[in-house]
Backbone as a chain_set.jsonl record, in Angstrom:
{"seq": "XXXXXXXXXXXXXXXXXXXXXXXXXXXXXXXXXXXXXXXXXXXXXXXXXXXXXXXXXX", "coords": {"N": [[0.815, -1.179, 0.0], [2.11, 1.306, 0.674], [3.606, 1.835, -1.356], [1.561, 2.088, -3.95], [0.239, 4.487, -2.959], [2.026, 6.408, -2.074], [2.334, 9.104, -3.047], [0.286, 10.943, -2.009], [0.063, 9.46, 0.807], [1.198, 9.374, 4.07], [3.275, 6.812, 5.257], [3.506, 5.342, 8.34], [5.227, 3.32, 10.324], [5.201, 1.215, 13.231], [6.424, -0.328, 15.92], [4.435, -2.315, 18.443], [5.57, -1.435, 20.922], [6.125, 0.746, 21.019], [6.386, 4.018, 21.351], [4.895, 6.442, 20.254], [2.425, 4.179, 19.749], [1.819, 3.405, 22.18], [-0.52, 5.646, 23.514], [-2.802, 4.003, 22.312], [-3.137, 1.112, 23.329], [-2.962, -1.077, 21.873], [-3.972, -4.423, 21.307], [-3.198, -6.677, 19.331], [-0.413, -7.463, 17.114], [-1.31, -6.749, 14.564], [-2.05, -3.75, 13.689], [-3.696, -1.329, 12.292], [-3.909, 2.179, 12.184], [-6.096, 4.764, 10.398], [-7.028, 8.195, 9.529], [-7.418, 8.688, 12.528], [-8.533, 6.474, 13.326], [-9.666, 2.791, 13.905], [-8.481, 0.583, 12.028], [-10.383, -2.255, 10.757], [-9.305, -5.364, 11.644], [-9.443, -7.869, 9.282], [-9.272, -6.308, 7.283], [-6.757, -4.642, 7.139], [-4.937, -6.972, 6.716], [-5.535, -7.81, 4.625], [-4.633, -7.452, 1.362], [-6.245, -6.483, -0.807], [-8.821, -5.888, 0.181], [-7.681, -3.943, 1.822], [-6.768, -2.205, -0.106], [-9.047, -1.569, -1.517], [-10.385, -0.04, 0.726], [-8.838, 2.118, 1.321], [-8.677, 3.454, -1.676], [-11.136, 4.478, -1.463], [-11.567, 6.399, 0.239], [-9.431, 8.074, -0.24]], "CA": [[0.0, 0.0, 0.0], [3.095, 2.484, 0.871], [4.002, 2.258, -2.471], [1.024, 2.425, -4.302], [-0.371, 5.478, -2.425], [2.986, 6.941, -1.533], [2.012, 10.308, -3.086], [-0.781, 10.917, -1.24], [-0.455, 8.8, 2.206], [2.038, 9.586, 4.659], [2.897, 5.631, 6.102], [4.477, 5.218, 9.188], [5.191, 2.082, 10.99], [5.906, 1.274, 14.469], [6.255, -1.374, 16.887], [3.79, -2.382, 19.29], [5.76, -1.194, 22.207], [6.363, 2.203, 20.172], [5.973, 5.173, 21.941], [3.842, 6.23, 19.044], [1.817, 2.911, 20.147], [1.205, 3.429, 23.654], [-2.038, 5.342, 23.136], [-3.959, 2.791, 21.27], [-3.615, -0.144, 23.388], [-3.056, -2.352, 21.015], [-3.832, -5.985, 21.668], [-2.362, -7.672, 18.396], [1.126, -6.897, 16.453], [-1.68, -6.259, 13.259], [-2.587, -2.539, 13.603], [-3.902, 0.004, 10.834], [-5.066, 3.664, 12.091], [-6.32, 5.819, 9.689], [-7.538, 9.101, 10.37], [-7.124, 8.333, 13.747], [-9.777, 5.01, 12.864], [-8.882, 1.757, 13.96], [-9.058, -0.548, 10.81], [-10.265, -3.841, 11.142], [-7.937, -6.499, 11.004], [-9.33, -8.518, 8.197], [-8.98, -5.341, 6.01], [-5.952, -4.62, 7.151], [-4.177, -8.075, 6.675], [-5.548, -8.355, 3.396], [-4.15, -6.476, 0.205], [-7.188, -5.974, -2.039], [-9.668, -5.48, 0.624], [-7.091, -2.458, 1.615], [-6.292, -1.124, -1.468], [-10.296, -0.61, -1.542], [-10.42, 1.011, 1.544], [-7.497, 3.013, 0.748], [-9.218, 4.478, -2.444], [-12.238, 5.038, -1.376], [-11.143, 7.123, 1.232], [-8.282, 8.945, -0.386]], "C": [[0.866, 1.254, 0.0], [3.207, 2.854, -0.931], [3.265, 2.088, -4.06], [-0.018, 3.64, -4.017], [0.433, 6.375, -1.503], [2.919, 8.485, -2.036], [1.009, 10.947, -2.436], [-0.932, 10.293, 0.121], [1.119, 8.834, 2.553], [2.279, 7.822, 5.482], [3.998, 5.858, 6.971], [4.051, 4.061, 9.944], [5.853, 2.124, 12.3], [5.892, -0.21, 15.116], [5.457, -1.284, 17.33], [4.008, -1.817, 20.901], [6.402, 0.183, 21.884], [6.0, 3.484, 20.963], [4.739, 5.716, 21.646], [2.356, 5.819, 19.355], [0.943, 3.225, 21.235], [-0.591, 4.012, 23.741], [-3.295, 4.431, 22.982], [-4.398, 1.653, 21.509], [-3.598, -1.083, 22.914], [-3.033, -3.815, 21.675], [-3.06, -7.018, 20.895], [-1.042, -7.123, 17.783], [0.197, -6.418, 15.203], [-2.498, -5.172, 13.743], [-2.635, -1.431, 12.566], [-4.835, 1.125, 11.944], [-4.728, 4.205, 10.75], [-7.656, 6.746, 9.951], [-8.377, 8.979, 11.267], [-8.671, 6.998, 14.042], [-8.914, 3.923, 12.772], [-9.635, 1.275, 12.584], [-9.407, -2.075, 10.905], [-9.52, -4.767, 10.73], [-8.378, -7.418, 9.428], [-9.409, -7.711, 7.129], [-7.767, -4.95, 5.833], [-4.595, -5.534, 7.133], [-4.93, -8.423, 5.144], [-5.716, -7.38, 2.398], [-5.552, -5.68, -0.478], [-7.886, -5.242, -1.275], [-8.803, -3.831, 1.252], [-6.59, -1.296, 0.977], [-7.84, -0.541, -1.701], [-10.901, 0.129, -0.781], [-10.129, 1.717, 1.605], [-8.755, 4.521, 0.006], [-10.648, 4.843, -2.727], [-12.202, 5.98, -0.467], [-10.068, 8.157, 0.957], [-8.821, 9.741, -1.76]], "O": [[0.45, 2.238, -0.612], [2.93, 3.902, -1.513], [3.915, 1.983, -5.1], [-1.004, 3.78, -4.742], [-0.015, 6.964, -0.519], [3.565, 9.222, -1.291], [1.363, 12.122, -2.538], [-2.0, 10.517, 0.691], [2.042, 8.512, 1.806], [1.422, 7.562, 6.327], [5.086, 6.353, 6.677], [2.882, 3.78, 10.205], [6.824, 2.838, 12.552], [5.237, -1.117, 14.602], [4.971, -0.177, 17.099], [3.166, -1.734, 21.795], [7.252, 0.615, 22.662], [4.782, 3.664, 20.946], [3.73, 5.635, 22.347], [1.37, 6.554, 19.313], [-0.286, 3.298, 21.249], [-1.583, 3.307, 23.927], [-4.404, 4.336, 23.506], [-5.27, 1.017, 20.917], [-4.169, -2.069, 23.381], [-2.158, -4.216, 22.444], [-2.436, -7.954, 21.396], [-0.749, -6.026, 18.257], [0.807, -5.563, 14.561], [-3.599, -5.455, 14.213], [-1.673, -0.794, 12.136], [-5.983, 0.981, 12.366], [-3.662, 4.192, 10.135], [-8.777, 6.423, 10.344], [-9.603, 9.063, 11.194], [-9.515, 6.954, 14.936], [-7.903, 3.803, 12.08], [-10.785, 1.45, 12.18], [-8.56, -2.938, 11.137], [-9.13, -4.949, 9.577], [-7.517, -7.531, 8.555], [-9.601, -8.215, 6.023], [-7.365, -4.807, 4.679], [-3.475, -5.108, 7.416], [-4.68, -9.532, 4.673], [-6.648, -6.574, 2.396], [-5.714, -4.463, -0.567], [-7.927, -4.04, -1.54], [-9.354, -2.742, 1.084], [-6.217, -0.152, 1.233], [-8.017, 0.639, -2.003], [-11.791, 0.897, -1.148], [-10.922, 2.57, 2.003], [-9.276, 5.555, 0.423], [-11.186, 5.305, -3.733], [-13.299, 6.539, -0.474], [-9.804, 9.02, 1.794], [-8.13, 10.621, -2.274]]}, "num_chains": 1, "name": "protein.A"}
């Protein structure tokens, strides 16, 4: 996704124990926010279904 929506979407990645992180609570190592919206994991572990979230949203 970085690098099909790298003009337009700022990605940043972190650890789970990320400073960053802390906030959010995270329970699993698979986390997507976008604008500031948790993403659900089976959108966010799977390509297509995020590339159509992506550009419907961007």
């Amino acid at each position: 996704m970085k690098t099909k929506f790298e003009t337009i979407l700022d990605v940043k990645i972190y650890t789970i124990d990320a400073v960053e992180a802390l906030p959010y609570n995270f329970r699993s190592s698979t986390n997507v926010i976008f604008d500031n919206e948790h993403v659900h994991v089976d959108i966010a572990t799977d390509a297509q279904k995020m590339h159509a979230f992506l550009s419907s949203r961007l």
